[in-house]
N, C-alpha and C positions, 0 to 999 in steps of 0.2 A: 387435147390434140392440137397440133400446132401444122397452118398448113401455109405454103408458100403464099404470096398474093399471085394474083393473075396476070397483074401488071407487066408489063414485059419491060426490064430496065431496072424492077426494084426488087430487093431481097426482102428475108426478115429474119431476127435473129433474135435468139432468147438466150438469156444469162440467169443465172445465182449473183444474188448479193447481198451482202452481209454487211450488217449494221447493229454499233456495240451500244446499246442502250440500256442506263440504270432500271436495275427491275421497277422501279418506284417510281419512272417517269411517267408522266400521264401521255398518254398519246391522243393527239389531236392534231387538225388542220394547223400547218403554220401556219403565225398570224396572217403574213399576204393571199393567202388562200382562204381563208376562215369570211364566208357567206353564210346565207340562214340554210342554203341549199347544201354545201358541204358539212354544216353542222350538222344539220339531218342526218345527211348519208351514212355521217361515220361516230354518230351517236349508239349507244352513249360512251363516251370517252373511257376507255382500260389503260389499265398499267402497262408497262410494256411487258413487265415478267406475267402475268394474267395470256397476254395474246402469246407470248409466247409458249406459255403450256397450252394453249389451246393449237396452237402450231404440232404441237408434239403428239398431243391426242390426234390431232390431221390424220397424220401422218403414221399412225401405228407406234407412237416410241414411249406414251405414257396411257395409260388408263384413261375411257370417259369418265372416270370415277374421279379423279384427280380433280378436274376443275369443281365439282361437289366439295369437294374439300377446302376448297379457298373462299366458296360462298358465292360464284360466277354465276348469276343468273341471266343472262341474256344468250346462253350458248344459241339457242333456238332462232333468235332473231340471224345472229351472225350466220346459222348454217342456211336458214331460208334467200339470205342476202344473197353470198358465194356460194351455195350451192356444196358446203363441204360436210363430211359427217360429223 
């Protein structure tokens, strides 16, 4: 759920966007961004094609069964993180 702020003077606005990344890319902190504290956070580092089946399972378009299939063991961590199924 997405709610206005209070603020009187400011909006807020929400977008899609879409990014064409090799399934085989490792996704991580850019280097300028890469702390012990973002390493953490967004440990341990997947593939992009890996999050992105995990996007799809999100979202009702593939099977939880799917990521079992590739060997994705952290699904647990990531859904405790955000909060997603």
């Amino acid at each position: 759920m997405i709610k206005a702020p209070r603020t009187p003077g400011y909006s807020g606005v929400s977008m899609a966007h879409v990014v064409h990344l090799n399934a085989d890319q490792v996704l991580a902190p850019l280097p300028r961004f890469r702390t012990p504290q973002t390493i953490a956070a967004y440990s341990p580092p997947v593939l992009a094609g890996t999050y992105g089946l995990k996007t799809l399972v999100d979202i009702g378009l593939a099977p939880p069964e799917a990521l079992d299939q590739i060997g994705y063991r952290f699904y647990d961590r990531m859904r405790a993180r955000d909060g997603s199924a």
